[in-house]
Residue frames relative to the residue before (quaternion, step in Angstrom):
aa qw qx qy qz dx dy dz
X 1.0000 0.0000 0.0000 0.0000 0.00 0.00 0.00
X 0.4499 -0.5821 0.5831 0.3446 3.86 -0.97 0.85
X 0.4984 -0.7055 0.3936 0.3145 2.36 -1.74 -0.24
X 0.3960 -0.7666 0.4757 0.1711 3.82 -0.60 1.01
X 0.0108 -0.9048 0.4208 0.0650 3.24 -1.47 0.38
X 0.4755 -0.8189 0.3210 -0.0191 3.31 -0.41 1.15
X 0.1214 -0.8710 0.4738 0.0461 4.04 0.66 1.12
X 0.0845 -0.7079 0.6877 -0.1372 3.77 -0.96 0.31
X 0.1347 -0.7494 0.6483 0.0033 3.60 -0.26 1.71
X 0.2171 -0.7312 0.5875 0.2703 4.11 -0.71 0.38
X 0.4647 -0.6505 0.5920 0.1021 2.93 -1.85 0.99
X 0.4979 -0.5066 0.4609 0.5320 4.00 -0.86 -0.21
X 0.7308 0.3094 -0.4853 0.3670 3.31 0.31 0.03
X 0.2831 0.6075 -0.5602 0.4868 4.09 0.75 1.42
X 0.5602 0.7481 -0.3475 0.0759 3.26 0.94 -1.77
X 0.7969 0.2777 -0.0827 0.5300 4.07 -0.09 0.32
X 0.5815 0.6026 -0.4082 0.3634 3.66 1.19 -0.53
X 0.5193 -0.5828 0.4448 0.4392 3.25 -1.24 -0.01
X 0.6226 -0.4740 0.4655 0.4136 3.82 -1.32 -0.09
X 0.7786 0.3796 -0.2823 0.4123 3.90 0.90 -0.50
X 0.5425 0.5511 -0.3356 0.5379 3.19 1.80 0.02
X 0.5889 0.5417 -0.3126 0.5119 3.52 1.01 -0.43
X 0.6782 0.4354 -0.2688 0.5274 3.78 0.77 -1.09
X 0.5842 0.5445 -0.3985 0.4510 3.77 0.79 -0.80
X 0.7022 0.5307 -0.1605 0.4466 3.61 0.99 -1.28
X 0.7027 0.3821 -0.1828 0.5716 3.71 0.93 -0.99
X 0.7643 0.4275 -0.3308 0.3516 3.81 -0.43 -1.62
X 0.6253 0.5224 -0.4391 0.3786 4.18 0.87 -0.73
X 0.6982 0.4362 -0.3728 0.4280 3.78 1.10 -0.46
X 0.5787 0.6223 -0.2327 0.4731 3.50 1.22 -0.57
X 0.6824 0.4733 -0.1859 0.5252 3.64 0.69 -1.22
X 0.2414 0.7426 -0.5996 -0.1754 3.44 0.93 -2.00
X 0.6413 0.2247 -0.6158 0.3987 2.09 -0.70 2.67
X 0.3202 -0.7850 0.4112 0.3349 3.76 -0.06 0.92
X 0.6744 -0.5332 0.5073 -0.0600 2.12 -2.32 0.80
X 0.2977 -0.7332 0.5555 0.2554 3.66 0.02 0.41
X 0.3765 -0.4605 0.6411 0.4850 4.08 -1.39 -0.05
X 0.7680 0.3858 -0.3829 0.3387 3.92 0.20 -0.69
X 0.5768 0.5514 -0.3665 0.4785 3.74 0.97 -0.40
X 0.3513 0.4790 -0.4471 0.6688 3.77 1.53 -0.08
X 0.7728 0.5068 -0.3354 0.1832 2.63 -0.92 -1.13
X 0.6162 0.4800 -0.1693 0.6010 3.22 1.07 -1.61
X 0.6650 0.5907 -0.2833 0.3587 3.87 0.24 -0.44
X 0.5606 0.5157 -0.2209 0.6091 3.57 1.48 -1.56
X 0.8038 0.3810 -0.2353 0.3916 3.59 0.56 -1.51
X 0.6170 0.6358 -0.2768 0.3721 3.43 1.23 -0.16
X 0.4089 -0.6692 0.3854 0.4863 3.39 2.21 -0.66
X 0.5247 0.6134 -0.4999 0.3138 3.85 0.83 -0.24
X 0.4821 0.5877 -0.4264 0.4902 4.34 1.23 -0.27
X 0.1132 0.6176 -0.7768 -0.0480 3.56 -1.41 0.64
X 0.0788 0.6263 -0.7632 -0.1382 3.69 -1.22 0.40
X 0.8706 -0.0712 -0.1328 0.4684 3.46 -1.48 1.61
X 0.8945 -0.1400 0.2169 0.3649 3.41 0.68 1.09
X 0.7493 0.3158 -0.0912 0.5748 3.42 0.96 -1.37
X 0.3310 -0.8112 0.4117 0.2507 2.94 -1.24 0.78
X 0.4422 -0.7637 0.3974 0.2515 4.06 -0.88 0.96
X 0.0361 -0.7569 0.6432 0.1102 3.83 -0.83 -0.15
X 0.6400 0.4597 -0.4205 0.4497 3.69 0.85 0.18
X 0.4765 -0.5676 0.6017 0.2977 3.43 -1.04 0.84
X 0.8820 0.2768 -0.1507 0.3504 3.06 -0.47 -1.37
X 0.4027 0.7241 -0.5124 0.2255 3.50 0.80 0.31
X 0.5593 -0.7279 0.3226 0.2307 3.30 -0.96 1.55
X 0.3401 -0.7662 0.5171 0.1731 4.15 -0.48 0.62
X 0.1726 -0.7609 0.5918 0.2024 3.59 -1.13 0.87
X 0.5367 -0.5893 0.4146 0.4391 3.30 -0.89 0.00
X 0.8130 0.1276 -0.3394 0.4557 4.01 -1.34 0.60
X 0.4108 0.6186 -0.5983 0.3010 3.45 0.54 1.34
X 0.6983 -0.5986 0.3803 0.0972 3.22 -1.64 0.61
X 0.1915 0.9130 -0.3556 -0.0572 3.81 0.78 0.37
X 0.0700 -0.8259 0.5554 0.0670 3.53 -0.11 0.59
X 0.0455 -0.7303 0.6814 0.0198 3.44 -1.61 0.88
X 0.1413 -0.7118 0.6875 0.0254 3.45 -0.59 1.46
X 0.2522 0.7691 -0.5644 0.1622 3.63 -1.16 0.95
X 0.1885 -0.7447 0.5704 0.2908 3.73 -0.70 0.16
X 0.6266 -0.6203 0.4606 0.1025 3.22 -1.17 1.11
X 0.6401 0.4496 -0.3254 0.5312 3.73 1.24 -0.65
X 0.6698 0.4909 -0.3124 0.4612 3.16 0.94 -0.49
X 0.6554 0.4709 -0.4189 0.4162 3.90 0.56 -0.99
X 0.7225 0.4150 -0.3968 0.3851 3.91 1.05 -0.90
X 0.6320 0.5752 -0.4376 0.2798 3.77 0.97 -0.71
X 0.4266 0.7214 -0.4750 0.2683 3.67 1.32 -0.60
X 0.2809 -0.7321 0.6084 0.1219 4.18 -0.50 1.08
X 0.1874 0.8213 -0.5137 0.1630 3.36 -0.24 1.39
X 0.6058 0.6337 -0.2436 0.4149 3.19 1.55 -0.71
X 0.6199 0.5430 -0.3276 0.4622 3.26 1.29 0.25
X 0.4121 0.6731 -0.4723 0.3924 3.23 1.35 0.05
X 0.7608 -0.5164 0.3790 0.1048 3.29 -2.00 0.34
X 0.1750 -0.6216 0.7225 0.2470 3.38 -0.49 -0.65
X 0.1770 0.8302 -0.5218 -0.0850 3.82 -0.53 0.58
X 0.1199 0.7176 -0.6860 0.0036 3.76 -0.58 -0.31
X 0.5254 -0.5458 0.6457 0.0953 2.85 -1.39 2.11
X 0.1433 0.5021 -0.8274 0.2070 2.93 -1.92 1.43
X 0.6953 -0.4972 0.4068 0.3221 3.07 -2.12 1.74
X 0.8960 0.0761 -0.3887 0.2010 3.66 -0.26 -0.30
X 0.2227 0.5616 -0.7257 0.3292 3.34 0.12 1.87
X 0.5167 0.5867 -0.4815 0.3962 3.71 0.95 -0.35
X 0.3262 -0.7607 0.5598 0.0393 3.30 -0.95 1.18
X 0.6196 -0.2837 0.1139 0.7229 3.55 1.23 -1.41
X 0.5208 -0.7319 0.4240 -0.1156 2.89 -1.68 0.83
X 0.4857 0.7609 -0.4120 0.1241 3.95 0.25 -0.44
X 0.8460 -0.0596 0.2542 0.4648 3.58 -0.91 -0.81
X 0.8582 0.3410 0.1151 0.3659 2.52 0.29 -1.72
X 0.7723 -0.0416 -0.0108 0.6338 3.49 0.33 -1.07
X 0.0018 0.6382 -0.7487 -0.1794 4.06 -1.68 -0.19
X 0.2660 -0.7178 0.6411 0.0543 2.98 -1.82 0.70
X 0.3929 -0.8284 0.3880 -0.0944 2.94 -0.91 1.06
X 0.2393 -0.7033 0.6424 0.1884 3.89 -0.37 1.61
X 0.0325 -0.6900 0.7114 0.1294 3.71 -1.07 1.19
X 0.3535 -0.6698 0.6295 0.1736 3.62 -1.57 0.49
X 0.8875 -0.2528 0.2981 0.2440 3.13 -1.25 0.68
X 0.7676 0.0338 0.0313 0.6393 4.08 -1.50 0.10
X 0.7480 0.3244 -0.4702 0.3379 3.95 -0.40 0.57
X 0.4853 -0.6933 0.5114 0.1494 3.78 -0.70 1.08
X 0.5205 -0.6961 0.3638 0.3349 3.37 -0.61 1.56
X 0.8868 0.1687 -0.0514 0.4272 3.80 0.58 -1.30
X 0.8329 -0.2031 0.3143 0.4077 3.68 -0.63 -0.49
X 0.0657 0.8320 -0.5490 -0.0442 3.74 -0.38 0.79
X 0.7288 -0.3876 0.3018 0.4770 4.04 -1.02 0.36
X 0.6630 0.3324 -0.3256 0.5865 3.76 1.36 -0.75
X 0.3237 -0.7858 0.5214 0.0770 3.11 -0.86 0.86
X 0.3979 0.6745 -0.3356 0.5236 3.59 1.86 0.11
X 0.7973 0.3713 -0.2939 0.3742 3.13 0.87 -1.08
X 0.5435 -0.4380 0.5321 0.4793 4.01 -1.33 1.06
X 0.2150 0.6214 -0.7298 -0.1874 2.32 -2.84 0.21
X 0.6686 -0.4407 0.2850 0.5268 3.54 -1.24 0.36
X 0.8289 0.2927 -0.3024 0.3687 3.75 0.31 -1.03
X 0.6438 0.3121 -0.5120 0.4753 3.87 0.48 0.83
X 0.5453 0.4376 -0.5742 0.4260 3.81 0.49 0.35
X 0.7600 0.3425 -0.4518 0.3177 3.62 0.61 -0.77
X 0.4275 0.7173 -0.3707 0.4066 3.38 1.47 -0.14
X 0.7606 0.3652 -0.2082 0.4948 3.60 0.74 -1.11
X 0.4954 0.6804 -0.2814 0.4610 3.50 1.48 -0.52
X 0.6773 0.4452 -0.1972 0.5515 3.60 0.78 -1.33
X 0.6846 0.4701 -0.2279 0.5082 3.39 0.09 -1.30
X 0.6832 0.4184 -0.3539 0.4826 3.85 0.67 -0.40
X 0.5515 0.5133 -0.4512 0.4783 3.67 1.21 -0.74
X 0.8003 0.2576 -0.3718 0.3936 3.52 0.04 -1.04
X 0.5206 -0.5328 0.6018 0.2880 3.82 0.25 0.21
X 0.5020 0.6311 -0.4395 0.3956 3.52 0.80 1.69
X 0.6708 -0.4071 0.4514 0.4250 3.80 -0.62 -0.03
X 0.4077 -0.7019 0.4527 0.3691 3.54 -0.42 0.59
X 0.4132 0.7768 -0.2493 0.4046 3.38 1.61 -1.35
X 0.8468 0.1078 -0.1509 0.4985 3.49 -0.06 -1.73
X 0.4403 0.6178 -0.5682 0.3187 4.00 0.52 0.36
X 0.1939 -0.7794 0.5761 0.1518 4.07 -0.83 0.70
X 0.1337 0.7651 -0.6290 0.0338 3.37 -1.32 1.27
X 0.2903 -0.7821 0.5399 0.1117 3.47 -0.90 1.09
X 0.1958 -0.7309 0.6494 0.0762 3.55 -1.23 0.54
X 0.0159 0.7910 -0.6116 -0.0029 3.61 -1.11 0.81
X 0.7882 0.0992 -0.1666 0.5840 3.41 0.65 -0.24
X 0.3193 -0.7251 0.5962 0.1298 3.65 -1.69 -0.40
X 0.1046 0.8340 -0.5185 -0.1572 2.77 -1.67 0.07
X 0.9036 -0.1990 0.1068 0.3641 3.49 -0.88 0.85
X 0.6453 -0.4003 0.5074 0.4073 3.34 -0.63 0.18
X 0.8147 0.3435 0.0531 0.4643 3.11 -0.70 -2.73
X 0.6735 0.6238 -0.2899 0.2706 3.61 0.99 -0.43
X 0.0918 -0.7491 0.6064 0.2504 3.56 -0.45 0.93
X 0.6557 0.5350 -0.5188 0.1211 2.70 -2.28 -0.50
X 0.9295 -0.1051 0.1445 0.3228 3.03 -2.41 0.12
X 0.5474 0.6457 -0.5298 0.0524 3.42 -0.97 0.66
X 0.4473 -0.7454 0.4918 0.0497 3.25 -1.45 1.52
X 0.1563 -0.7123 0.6783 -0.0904 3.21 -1.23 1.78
X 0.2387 -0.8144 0.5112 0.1357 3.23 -1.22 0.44
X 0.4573 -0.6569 0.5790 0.1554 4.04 -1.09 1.44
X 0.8781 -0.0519 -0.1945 0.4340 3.66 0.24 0.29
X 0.6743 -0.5470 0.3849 0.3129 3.34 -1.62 1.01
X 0.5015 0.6037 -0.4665 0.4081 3.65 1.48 -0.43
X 0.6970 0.5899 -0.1679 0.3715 3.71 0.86 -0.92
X 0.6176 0.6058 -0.3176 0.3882 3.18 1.31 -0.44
X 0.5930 0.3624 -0.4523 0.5589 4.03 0.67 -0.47
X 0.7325 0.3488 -0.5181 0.2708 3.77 -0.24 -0.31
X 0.4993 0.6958 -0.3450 0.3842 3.64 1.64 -0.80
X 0.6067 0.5192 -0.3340 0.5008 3.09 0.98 -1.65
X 0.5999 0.6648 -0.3388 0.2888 3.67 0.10 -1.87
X 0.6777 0.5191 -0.1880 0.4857 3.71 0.61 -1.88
X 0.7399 0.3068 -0.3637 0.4756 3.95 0.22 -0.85
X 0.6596 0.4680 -0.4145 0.4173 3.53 0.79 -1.08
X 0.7291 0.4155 -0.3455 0.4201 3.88 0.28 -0.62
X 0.4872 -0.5303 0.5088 0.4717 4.05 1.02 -0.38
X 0.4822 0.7735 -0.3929 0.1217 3.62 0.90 -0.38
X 0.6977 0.5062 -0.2346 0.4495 3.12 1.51 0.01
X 0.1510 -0.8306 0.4751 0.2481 4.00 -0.05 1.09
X 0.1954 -0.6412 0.7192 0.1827 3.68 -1.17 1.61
X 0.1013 0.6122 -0.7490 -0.2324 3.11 -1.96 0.17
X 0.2400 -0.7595 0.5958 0.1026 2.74 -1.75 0.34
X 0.2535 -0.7192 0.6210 0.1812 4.17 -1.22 0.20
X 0.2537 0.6560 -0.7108 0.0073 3.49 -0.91 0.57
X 0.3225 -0.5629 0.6857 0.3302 3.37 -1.81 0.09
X 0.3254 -0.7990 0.4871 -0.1361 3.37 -1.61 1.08
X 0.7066 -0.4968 0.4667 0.1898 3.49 -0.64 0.71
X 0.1442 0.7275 -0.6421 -0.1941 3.85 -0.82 0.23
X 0.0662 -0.7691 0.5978 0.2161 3.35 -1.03 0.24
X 0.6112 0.0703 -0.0337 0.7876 3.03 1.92 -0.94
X 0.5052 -0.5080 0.6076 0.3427 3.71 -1.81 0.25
X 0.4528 -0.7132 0.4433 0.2996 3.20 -1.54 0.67
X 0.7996 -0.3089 0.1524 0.4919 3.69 -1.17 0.40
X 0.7949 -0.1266 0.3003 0.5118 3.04 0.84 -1.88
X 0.6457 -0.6264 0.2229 0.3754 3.66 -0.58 0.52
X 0.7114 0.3133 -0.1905 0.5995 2.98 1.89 0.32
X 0.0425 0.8797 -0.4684 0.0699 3.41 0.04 0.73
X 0.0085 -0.7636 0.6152 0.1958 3.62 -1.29 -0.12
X 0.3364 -0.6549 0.6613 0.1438 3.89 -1.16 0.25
X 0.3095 0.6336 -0.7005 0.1102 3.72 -0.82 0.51
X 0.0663 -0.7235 0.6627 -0.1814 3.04 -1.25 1.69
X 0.2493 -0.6612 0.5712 0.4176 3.44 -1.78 -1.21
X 0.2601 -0.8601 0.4246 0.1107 3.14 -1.13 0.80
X 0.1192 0.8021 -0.5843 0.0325 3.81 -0.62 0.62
X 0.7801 -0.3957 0.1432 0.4630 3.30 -1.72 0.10
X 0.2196 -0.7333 0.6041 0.2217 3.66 -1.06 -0.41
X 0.0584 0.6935 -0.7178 0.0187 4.09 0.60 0.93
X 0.6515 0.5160 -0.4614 0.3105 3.40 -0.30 -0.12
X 0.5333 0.4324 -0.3829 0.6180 3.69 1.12 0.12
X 0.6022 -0.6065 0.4859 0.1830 3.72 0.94 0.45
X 0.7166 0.5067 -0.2106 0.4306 3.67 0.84 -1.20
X 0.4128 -0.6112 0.5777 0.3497 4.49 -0.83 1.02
X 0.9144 -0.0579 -0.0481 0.3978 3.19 -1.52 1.27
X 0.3215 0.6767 -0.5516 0.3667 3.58 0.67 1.31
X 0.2503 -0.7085 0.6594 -0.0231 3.57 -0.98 1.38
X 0.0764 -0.4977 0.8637 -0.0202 3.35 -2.06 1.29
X 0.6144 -0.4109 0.6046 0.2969 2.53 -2.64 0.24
X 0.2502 -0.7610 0.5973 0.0384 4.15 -1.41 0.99
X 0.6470 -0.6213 0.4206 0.1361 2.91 -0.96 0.54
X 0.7317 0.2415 0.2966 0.5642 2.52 1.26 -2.11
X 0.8601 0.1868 0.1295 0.4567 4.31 -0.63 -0.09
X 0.6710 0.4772 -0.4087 0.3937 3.48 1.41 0.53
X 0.5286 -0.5006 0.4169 0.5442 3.46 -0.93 -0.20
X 0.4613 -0.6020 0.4768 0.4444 3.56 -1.67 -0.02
X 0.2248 0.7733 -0.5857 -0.0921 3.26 -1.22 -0.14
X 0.6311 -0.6724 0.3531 -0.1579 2.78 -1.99 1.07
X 0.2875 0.7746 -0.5521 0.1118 4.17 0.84 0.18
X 0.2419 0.8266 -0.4244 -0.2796 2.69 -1.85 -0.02
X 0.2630 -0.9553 0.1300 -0.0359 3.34 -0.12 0.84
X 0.4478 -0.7539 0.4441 0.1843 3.37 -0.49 0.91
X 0.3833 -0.6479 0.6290 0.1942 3.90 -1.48 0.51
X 0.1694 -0.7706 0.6142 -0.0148 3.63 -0.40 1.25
X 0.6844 -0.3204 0.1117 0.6453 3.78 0.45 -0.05
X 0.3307 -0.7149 0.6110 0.0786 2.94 -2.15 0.59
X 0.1863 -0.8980 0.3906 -0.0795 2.77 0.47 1.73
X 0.3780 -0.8541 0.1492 0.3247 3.45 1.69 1.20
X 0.5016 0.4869 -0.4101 0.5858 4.06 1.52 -0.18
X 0.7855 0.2236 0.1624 0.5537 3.59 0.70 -1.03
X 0.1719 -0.7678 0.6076 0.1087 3.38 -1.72 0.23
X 0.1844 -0.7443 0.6366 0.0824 3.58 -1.18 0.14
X 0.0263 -0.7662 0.6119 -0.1944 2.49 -0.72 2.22
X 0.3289 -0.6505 0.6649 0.1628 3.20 -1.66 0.51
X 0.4557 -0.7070 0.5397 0.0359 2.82 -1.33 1.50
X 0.1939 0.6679 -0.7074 -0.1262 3.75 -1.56 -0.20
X 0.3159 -0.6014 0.6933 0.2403 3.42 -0.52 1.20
X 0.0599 -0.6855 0.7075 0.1608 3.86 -1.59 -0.20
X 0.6584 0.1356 -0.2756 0.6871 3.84 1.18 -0.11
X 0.5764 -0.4940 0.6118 0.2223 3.65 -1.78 0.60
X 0.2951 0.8043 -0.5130 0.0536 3.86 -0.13 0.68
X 0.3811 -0.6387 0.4326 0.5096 4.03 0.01 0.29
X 0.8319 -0.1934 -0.1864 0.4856 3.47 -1.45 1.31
X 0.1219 -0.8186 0.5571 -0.0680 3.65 0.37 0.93
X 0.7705 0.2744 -0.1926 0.5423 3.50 0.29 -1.55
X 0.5392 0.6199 -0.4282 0.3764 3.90 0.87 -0.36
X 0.6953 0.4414 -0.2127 0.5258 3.56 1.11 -1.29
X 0.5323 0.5241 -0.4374 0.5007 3.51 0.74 -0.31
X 0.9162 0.0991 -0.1544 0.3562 3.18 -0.56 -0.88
X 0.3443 0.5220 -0.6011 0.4977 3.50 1.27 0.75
X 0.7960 0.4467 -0.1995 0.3564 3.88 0.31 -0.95
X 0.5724 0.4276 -0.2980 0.6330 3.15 1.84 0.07
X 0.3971 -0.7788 0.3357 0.3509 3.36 1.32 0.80
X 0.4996 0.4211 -0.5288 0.5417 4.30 0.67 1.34
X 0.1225 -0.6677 0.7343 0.0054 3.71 -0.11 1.67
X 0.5419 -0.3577 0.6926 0.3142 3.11 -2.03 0.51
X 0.4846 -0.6156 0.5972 0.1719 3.04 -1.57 1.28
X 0.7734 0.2292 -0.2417 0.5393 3.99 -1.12 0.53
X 0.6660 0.5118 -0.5189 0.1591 3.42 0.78 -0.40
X 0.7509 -0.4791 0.3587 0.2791 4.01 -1.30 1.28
X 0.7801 0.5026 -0.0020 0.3725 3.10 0.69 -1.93
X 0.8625 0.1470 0.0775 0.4779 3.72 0.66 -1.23
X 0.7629 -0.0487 -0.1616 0.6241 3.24 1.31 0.94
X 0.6240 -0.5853 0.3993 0.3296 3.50 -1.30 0.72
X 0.6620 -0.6414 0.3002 0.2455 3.25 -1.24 1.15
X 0.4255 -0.7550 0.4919 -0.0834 3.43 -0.60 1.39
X 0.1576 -0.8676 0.4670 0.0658 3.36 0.43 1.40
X 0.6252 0.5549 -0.4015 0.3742 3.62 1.38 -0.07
X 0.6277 0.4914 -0.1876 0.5739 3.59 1.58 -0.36
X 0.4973 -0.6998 0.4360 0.2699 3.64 -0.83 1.53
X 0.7595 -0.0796 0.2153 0.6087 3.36 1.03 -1.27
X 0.5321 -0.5092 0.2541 0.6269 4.04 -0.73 0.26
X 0.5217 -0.5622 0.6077 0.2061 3.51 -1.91 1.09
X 0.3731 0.7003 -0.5589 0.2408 3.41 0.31 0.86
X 0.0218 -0.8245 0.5641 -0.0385 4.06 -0.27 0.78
X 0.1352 -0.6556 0.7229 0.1715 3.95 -0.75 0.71
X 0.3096 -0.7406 0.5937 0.0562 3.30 -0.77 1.84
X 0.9210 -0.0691 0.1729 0.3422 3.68 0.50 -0.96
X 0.0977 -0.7583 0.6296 0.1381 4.01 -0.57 0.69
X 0.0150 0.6712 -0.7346 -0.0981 3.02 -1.58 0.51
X 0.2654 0.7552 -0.5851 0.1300 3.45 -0.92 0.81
X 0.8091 -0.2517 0.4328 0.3076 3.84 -1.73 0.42
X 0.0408 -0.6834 0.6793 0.2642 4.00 -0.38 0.09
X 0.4913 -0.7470 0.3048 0.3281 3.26 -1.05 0.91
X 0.6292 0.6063 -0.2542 0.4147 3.46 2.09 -0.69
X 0.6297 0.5892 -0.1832 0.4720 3.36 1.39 -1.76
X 0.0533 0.8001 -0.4835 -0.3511 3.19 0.86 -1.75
X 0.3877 0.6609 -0.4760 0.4317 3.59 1.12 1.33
X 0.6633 -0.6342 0.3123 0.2457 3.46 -1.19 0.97
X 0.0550 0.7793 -0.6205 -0.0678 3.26 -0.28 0.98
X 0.0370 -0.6936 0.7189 -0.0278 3.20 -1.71 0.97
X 0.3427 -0.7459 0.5654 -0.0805 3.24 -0.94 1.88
X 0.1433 0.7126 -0.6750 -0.1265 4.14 -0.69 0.13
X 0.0717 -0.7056 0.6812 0.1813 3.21 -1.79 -0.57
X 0.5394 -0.6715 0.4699 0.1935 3.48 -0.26 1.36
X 0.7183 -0.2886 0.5187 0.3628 3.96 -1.28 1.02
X 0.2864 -0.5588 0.7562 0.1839 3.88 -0.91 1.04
X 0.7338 -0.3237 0.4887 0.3434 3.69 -2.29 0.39
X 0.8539 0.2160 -0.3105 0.3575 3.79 0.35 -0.98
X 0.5118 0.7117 -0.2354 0.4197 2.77 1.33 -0.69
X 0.4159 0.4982 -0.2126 0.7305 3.97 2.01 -0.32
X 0.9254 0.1731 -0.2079 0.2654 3.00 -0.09 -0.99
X 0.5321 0.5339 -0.4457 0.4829 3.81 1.20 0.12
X 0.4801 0.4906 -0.5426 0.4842 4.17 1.46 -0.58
X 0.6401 0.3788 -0.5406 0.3931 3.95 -0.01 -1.43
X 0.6298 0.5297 -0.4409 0.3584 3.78 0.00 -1.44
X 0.5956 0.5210 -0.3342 0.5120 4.05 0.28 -1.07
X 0.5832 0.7154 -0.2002 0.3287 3.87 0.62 -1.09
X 0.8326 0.2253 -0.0677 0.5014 2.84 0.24 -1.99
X 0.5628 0.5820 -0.3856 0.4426 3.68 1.60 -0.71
X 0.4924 0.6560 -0.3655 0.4400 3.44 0.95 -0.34
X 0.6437 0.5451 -0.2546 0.4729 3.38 0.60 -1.77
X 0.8077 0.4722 -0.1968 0.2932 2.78 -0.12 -2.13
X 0.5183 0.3958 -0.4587 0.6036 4.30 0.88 -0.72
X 0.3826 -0.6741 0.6000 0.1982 3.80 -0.24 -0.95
X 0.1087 0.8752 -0.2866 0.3742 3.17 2.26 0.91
X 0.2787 -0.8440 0.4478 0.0976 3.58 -0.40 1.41
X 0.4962 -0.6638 0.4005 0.3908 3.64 0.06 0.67
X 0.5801 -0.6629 0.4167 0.2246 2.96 -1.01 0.47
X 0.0170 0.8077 -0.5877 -0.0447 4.04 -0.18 0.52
């Protein structure tokens, strides 16, 4: 569907509101279908808001009365947007993994998006632990510092490491940019084919893929991508499926996902690189562990996080389905 568009002249009785309070109020009779305050939001910031012509990016920007507002937007798109799987989260001490001065690391769960997104409605890992900290010391959320350097997924769980002071940031930065930091990871996997060997690596390049039709989907390129690096090990063959251990060695976006989707063992559940899998809660992807240099101490720090509940419970489930067909592992 193009895109369509939809005017709205204001009256005095707009006069002082904000621009996302006004759209929350108007666009659900017009559209018929409502309208979150954050799905506004995400619109204005997205560029799809004109008032008189011009285009807006401030939510909260105050409205006069006999102005002109226009929203240009396509409708297939505003419903396909997968939010409803998000979380509810609320930071509590034992997601803290480690902890010090200087840097803390962090057990993330599942459906909740590592950093900030255009909807501001929607949770994430780095403003709960933000509002979390800043609440311990009995401070402004505002004047509390937290740094981010790396990510993960959505659907992804596990380990990740933020840093509490700006002193910490060149060595933080220093570690990802040099490889200096060792990620592992566990997912369970698809066979379509067995790998080479119980040890294996992939080194390719990687860029968008719009031709798969699918937002923020990555292939391997020929040409114009970045390089990257996994490699990985077979933890059990659990003949429907496998468990494998990852080591990213370069930091690409869904890196280990494209690998072993293109090495024909997609991540089970995963949305993006293979058809939904009703035997998997969500993609079985888990960052098990960092080990890296502190950048202040310079002593070895080595972080885990134990197999999440579903993540346990979709391997037993992979197990007994195994058993039960009487299905020879693959070799």
């Amino acid at each position: 569907m193009a895109l369509q568009k939809w005017s709205l002249k204001t009256t005095p009785q707009h006069q002082g509101q904000r621009l996302d309070d006004v759209l929350v109020a108007w666009l659900p009779s017009v559209l018929k279908q409502p309208v979150s305050k954050g799905k506004a939001r995400k619109l204005i910031i997205a560029g799809a808001v004109y008032l008189n012509g011009k285009r807006v990016r401030i939510a909260s920007k105050s409205i006069l009365a006999q102005v002109q507002i226009q929203v240009f937007l396509d409708l297939n798109r505003l419903n396909s947007e997968d939010t409803q799987k998000d979380r509810l989260f609320k930071m509590s001490a034992d997601r803290i993994v480690f902890e010090d001065e200087h840097l803390i690391v962090i057990n993330k769960p599942p459906g909740l998006p590592t950093q900030p997104t255009v909807d501001e409605s929607r949770d994430n890992l780095f403003a709960a632990v933000k509002k979390f900290l800043a609440a311990r010391q009995g401070i402004p959320v505002g004047q509390f510092y937290l740094g981010l350097h790396h990510r993960l997924d959505r659907d992804t769980s596990g380990v990740i490491l933020m840093t509490k002071t700006k002193e910490a940031n060149p060595g933080v930065a220093e570690l990802f940019k040099g490889h200096e930091i060792t990620k592992v990871y566990n997912a369970l996997s698809g066979i379509k084919r067995p790998p080479p060997s119980p040890e294996w690596e992939i080194k390719n390049y990687l860029g968008r893929s719009p031709a798969s039709g699918k937002k923020n989907s990555f292939c391997s390129v020929r040409s114009g991508g970045d390089f990257a690096h996994t490699q990985f090990r077979l933890i059990e063959n659990l003949g429907a499926a496998y468990w494998i251990e990852a080591r990213p060695l370069t930091g690409r976006t869904h890196q280990i996902r494209v690998h072993l989707s293109e090495d024909q063992m997609p991540i089970l559940g995963d949305p993006t690189y293979l058809s939904p899998d009703r035997g998997a809660p969500r993609l079985m992807l888990h960052a098990v562990s960092l080990t890296f240099t502190h950048p202040i101490l310079k002593t070895k720090i080595v972080v885990q996080s134990p197999l999440p509940e579903d993540f346990n419970q979709c391997l037993k489930t992979l197990r007994q389905r195994g058993r039960d067909s009487g299905r020879k592992p693959l070799s």
